[in-house]
BALOBA-1460 file (C-alpha; in Angstrom, 3 decimals):
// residues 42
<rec num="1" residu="x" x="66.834" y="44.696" z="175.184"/>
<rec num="2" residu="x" x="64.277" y="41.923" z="175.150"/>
<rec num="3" residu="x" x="64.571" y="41.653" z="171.649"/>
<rec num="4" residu="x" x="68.130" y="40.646" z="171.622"/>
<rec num="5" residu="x" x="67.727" y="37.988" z="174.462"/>
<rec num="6" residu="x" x="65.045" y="36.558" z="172.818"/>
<rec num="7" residu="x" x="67.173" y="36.711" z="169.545"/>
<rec num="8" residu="x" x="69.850" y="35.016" z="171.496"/>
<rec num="9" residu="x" x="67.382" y="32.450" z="172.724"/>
<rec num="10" residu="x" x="66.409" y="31.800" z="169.311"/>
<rec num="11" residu="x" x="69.558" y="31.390" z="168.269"/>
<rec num="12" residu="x" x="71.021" y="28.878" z="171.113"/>
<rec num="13" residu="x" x="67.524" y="26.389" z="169.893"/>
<rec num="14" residu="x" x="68.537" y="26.416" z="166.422"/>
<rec num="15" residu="x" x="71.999" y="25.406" z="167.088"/>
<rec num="16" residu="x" x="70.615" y="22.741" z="169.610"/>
<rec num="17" residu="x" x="68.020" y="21.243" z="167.021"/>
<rec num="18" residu="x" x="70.696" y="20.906" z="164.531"/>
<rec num="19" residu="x" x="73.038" y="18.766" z="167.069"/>
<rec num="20" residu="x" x="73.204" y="15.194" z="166.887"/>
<rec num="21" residu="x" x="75.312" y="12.931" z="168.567"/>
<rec num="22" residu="x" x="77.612" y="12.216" z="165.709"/>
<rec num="23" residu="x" x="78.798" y="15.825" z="166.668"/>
<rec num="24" residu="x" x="78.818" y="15.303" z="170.480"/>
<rec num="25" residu="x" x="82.257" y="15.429" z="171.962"/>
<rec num="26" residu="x" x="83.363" y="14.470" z="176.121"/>
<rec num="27" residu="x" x="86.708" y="13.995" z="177.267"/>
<rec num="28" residu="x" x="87.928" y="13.108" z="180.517"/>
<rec num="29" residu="x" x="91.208" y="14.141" z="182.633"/>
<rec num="30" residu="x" x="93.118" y="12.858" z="185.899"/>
<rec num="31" residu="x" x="94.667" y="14.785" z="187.943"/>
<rec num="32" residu="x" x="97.004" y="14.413" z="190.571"/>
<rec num="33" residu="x" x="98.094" y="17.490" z="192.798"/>
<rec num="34" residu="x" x="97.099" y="19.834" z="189.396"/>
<rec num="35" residu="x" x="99.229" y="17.377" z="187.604"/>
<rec num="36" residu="x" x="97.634" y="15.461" z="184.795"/>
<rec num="37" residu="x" x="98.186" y="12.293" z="185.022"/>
<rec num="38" residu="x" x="95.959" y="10.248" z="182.123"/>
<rec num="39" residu="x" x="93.342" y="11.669" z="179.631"/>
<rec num="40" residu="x" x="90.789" y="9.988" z="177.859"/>
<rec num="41" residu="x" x="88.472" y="11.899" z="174.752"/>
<rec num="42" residu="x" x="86.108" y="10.465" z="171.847"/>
């Protein structure tokens, strides 16, 4: 069991070290009584 959350762990780093921000993606939404109402995303 250890092996595969350290496996996992592994895993999740690799992908992290190969991110840059080129890649990095945020977008934002209004809402307005669970109505949206304006969005904004790169």
């Amino acid at each position: 069991m250890l092996k595969r959350h350290l496996n996992a762990l592994r895993m999740q780093w690799a992908f992290r070290a190969k991110l840059k921000p080129e890649e990095w993606n945020l977008k934002f939404g209004v809402y307005v009584d669970n109505a949206l109402i304006g969005c904004k995303g790169a």
